[in-house]
C-alpha angles and dihedrals in degrees: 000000000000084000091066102026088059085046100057092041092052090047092052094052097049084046087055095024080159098053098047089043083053090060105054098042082058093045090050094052093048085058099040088050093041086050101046096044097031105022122103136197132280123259147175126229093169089194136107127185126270097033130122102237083051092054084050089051096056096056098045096057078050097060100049114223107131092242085106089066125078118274131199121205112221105206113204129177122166115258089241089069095200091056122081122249118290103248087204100053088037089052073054113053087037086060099040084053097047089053097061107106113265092030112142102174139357108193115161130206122204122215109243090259095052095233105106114042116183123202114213100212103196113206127185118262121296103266087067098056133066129172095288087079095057092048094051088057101045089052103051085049095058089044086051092049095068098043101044131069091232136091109231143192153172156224142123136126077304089070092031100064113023106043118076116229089184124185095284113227081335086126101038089046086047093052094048095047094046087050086062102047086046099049093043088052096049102022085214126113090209096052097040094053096046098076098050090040094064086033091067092040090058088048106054089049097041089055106041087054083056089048089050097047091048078076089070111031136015109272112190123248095246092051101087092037084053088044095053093050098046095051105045083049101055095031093058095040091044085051095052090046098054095037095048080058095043090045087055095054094048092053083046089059099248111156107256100237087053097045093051086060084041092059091046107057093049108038093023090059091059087044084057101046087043095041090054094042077067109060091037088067105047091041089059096064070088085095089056086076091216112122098209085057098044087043098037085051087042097062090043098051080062088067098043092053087045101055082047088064101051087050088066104030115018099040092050083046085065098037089060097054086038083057117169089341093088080066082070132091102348135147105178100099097351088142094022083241114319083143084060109028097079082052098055081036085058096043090051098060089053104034100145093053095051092045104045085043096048089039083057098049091051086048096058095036087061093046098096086056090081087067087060113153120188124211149096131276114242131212082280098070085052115120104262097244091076122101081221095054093042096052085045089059097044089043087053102040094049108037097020126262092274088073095068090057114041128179124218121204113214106201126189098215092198082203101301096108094177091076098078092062084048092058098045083063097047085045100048093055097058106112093222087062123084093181153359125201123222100276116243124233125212097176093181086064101033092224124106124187126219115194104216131198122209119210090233136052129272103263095035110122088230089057081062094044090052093048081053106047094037082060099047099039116003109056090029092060084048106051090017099186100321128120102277118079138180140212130195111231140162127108090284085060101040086052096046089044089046087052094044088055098050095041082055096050106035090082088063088043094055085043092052101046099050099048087056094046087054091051087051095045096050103052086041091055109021085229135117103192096042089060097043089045094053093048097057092040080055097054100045089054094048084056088055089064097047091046095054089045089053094048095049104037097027101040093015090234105172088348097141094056086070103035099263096145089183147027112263144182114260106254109272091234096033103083085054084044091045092043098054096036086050095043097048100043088047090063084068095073090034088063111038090048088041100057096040092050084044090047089051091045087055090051116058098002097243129122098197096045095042093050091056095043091043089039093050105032086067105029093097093054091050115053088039089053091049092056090058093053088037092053093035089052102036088051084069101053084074098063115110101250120086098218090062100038075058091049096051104044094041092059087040109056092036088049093051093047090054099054098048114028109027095027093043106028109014093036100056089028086062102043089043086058099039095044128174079351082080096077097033110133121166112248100239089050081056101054094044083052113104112224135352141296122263118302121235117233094265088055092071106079105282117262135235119261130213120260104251096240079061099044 
């Protein structure tokens, strides 16, 4: 039985705190030392097989040009800005470039009025580079800069994928705040300070291992800011789950060592189930079919097991020194909430008014959704402070947008080498293009290569509409069914085709991942219309989420309060992220509501009774818990970098909607109307079903109590 097994590990480690403490420092140093000797860096490689860009992709590296490797694009102006640009000091700067390791090419283009000049450094592709490269060019810039009379910047797929733009204080901003709230909550030093404690504990070695694992294969960019987030978030709130337990058996006079493997059995087994809720989800964007996504979840999900595994074996390892003392002092369910109870009592005579009201809210809340855009900001929604951002704006006011985001066409010429040329003029007389380059022919290989420039900017919706038009009718009318074929490439297309992919397969992801939650839910709870129930609450709190990020990237509602400087496209991969990491982490607060609500309704038999003392029994826990979530991840919508502005104010907002008005208003509204019909099950779904329902406390072996003279 879990119940018991996690009762008997919790209570061994509280019995050898020192032991188990051991263990994971060890553990943690193991991981620090492997990072730093056999970790690598984090990169982006934003493609994914069968698409067209990819196919693109494929004959352009055939044919050897150099136009399949990375490129950086080096601004320069003269610092008298009415004067053209010095031909010596640009010769200059072009040599100097050419000269970087790793360097293939170096050609310039200057704008028509001579006053903004842009170097195309061509790199190889990316498995070549690291971050050495970038540095290298970053450094002889800023060398450059000092000696030359230009002003120069830079920007281009180098910067994009190998600088980290990180999450800026996010995580120190998050600690501190969750400090507060704890402290607040439990009005103790020493409880306050064992969740993140252990929080920090599971970090370092979650993301070492990432860290670790980024040596061997290509872990995203986002993936350690995510990390991080995630697992501040769900460490902290798996701690406070397990320690408000802990801290009620202890008033009750349980013994502490007892109460630590008492804890947790009953809140640890809905940490475990949440918790691998979790990595179920994100392990599911498999069926995206997009590696940086499987990868990027992959090394996500690490954090969140192990944060799991400190919940059940670290944290009971720090209940057991902290002994009888975390009775003391505490706020947090002192009363097992007498401060909420008269509220779910009042929601419950008027259930139908608070559910069809807050159905409604959440509603609304969703409609924007429906304006969802997929994409990916580009160097233009960077702060402008950036060099990046700064070069993106002089390359597009002097030359036009298109020229940030270049496509290339890869044609198979299948030995008719004239259609290339016939190509470059089809192509030339779409409206969406401002200009094509003269292909170039390499005949050995069969493959020429057209760069081509759109009129718009990279993540402009019609840079996606001419892509698609130049593949459905322009190239088609051009190469009909013969032998030659070609394909639209370049990092615009790769991002639009990356975005088309995930937008096509998220309906079968939700799908997926709700009939799974509702499996797990029902064998956890015996139960068909909690599950469902939970499921559909879920997901209007989920389109909540979208809808807020909509409203504030897409429409730039409330933008500047969190540093948004312009309007952008929402990530491509972050509605499927955002979807497994809500829906998981919203199966914490399922579940720990769930099984107290089902542990009083075993009890005395009474649903009523058993929604307001399960409602409020946890409803302490968990709005404190939620403002933690809601400050670690809402530290990290003021980083600089719009993906992860995306990232923290999508969980927290979803996060903070969950815990009030669908765990505190649609949640006891619901079970009030639906009655004793909430744990209906049919009996021969009952008998087919492995296992059995949720154990009341009384149920795990009964623990020790103090003598009186101790307590």
């Amino acid at each position: 039985m879990l119940s018991n097994a996690l009762s008997r590990l919790g209570g061994s480690a509280a019995r050898h705190p020192w032991r188990v403490i051991a263990a994971w420092l060890l553990a943690a140093a193991v991981a620090v030392v492997a990072a730093a000797t056999l970790g690598g860096r984090t990169a982006d490689e934003m493609t994914a097989p069968g698409l067209d860009s990819q196919q693109a992709a494929a004959l352009i590296e055939r044919a050897g040009t150099g136009q399949a490797g990375m490129t950086a694009q080096v601004v320069a102006t003269p610092l008298d800005a009415g004067s053209p640009v010095p031909e010596e000091a640009l010769a200059r700067l072009q040599d100097e470039l050419r000269r970087l390791p790793h360097v293939v090419s170096a050609a310039e283009l200057v704008s028509p009025d001579g006053r903004v000049a842009v170097v195309r450094v061509q790199y190889p592709d990316q498995g070549q580079l690291t971050a050495a490269d970038l540095d290298a060019l970053v450094r002889l810039v800023e060398r450059l800069r000092g000696e030359l009379p230009l002003r120069i910047e830079m920007g281009g797929d180098l910067f994009y994928v190998f600088s980290d733009a990180g999450a800026g204080p996010g995580e120190l901003i998050g600690l501190l705040a969750a400090a507060a709230i704890l402290f607040l909550a439990f009005g103790s030093l020493v409880a306050a300070a064992l969740p993140i404690g252990m929080a920090l504990f599971g970090l370092t070695v979650g993301v070492s291992t990432m860290t670790v694992l980024a040596g061997a294969i290509q872990i995203p960019t986002f993936a350690p800011v995510l990390g991080s987030m995630v697992g501040l978030g769900v460490g902290i709130d798996y701690a406070l789950f397990v320690l408000a337990r802990h801290r009620e058996y202890l008033r009750q006079g349980v013994e502490h060592h007892a109460a630590a493997g008492l804890a947790v059995a009953t809140a640890g087994r809905p940490v475990v189930f949440a918790g691998g809720t979790v990595v179920v989800s994100i392990l599911g964007m498999a069926v995206a079919n997009v590696p940086f996504m499987t990868v990027g979840g992959l090394a996500v999900s690490i954090v969140v097991l192990v944060m799991v595994v400190a919940s059940v074996t670290l944290l009971p390892a720090f209940l057991g020194l902290a002994g009888a003392r975390l009775a003391r002092s505490h706020r947090l369910g002192r009363s097992r909430g007498i401060g909420w109870r008269p509220w779910i009592r009042h929601v419950n005579r008027h259930p139908a008014l608070y559910a069809i009201g807050a159905t409604a809210l959440l509603v609304t809340a969703t409609l924007p959704l429906f304006a969802l855009r997929v994409g990916l900001p580009d160097d233009g929604s960077l702060p402008s402070g950036r060099t990046e951002r700064q070069a993106y704006d002089l390359v597009a006011a002097a030359f036009g947008p298109g020229t940030n985001g270049p496509l290339v066409i890869a044609v198979d010429l299948a030995g008719d080498p004239a259609v290339a040329d016939r190509l470059a003029t089809a192509v030339a007389a779409d409206p969406g293009i401002a200009s094509v380059a003269p292909p170039q022919v390499d005949t050995a290989a069969g493959v020429a290569t057209l760069v081509v420039v759109p009129t718009t900017g990279p993540q402009d919706r019609a840079t996606a509409d001419t892509v698609a038009r130049l593949r459905a009718t322009v190239l088609p009318s051009v190469v009909g069914a013969g032998p030659a074929s070609a394909h639209v490439g370049g990092a615009a297309a790769a991002l639009s085709d990356v975005g088309r992919r995930t937008s096509e397969r998220l309906p079968f992801f939700v799908a997926a991942v709700l009939a799974l939650s509702f499996v797990l839910l029902l064998l956890v709870f015996r139960s068909v219309l909690v599950p469902l129930k939970a499921v559909l609450l879920n997901l209007l709190s989920i389109g909540a989420s979208y809808g807020v990020l909509v409203a504030v990237f897409q429409w730039g509602w409330g933008g500047s309060l969190i540093g948004l400087e312009s309007t952008v496209p929402i990530v491509s991969f972050i509605p499927m992220f955002l979807f497994a990491i809500l829906f998981g982490l919203s199966m914490d607060y399922e579940v720990f509501l769930l099984s107290r609500v089902r542990e009083e309704y075993d009890r005395t038999g009474d649903n009523a009774a058993a929604v307001v003392e399960g409602v409020a029994g946890t409803a302490r826990v968990i709005t404190s818990a939620a403002l933690i979530m809601v400050a670690v991840f809402l530290s990290f919508s003021f980083a600089g970098d719009p993906s992860t502005k995306m990232f923290g104010l999508g969980l927290a907002t979803a996060i903070f909607v969950d815990a009030t008005v669908v765990r505190m208003v649609l949640v006891p509204a619901t079970m009030t109307l639906l009655g004793r019909a909430n744990w209906w099950l049919p009996a021969w779904l009952d008998r087919l079903l492995p296992g059995r329902p949720v154990p009341p406390a009384a149920a795990v072996e009964a623990p020790p109590r103090e003598p009186a003279h101790q307590r």
